[in-house]
N, C-alpha and C positions, 0 to 999 in steps of 0.2 A: 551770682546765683542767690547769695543771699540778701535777698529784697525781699519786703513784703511781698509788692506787686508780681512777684515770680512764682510766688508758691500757688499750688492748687487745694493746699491745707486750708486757706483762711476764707477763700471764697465758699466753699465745701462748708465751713463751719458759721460762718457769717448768714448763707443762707438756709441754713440751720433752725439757727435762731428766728430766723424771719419767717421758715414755715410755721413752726411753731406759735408766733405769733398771729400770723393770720389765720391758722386752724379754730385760737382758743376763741375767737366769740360766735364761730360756726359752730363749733361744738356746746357751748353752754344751754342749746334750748336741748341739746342730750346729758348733762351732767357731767361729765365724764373732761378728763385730762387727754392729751394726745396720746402718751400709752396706752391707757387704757380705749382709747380707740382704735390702735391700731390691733389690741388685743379683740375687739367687737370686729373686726374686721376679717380675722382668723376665726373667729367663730361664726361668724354670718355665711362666712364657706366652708365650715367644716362642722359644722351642728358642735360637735363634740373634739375632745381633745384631751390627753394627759399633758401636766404639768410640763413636761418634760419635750414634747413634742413642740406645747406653745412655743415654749423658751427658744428653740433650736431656729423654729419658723421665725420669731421674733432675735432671735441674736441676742435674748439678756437672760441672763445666769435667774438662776432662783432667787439670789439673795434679791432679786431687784423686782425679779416677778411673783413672789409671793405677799407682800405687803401689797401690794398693788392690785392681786388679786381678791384679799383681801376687803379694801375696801370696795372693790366692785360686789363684795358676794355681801358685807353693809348694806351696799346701796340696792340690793336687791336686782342686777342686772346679771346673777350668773351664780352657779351651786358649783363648790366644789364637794366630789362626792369619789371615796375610798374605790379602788376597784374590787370587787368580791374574787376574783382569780389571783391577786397579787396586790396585799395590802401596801404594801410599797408603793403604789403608784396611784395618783391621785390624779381622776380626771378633774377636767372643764368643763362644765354646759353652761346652757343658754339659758334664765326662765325667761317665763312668760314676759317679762318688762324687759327682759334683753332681748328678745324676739321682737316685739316691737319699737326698739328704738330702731331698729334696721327700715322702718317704714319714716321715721324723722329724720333718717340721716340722708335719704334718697337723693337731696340736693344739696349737701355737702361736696360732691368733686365739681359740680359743675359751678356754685356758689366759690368752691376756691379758683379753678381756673380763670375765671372772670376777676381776679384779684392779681393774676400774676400780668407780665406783659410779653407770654410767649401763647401762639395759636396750640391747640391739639395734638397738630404732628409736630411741633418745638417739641411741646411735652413728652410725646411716645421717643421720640430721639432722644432727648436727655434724659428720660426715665430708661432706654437703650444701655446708651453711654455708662452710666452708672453702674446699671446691672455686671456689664461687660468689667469695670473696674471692681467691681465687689467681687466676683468671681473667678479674679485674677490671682488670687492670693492663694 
């Protein structure tokens, strides 16, 4: 049992790496890092968002999503703004330059799956699979 080749850890992280790789020069004519894209991606469906919400939808703690956020709200892709009911909670929005990178990204999913060597329904079955093991815990 202890092989490499036996584990589901290393494949799981190996291709990892390699989406990550093949995102970043999809993503460069948007500026933006893979988190920070999939944080654009939470936002291009939900206009708006508390700190708090992103992180949960995203699975990373503040300490990781607020620098990050950070330089998105730099880069001019997004305002974080105090909420007036409850100064404690700090939303997310979109501006104007982060509304429209959601018209530069339009061919981002179809630009990566033409990168991998799985068809459509590969992808919705392992993007399935996945869900089902994420949500097993």
């Amino acid at each position: 049992m202890l092989r490499l080749d036996n584990q589901i850890c290393f494949p799981l992280y190996a291709v990892n790496k390699e989406l990550t790789r093949r995102y970043r020069p999809l993503l460069e004519k948007l500026n933006v890092t893979y988190p920070q894209y999939l944080v654009l991606l939470v936002l291009w469906e939900h206009d708006e968002m508390s700190i708090k919400a992103l992180g949960e939808h995203l699975q990373l703690d503040s300490g990781t999503l607020t620098p990050m956020l950070k330089r998105m709200e730099e880069n001019q892709l997004i305002d974080r703004i105090r909420s007036k009911k409850d100064e404690r909670v700090v939303k997310v929005m979109l501006t104007k330059q982060g509304k429209n990178a959601e018209k530069q990204a339009l061919s981002i999913p179809m630009e990566f799956l033409e990168q991998t060597n799985l068809n459509e329904s590969e992808l919705i079955q392992l993007r399935n699979l996945l869900d089902k093991m994420i949500k097993g815990h």
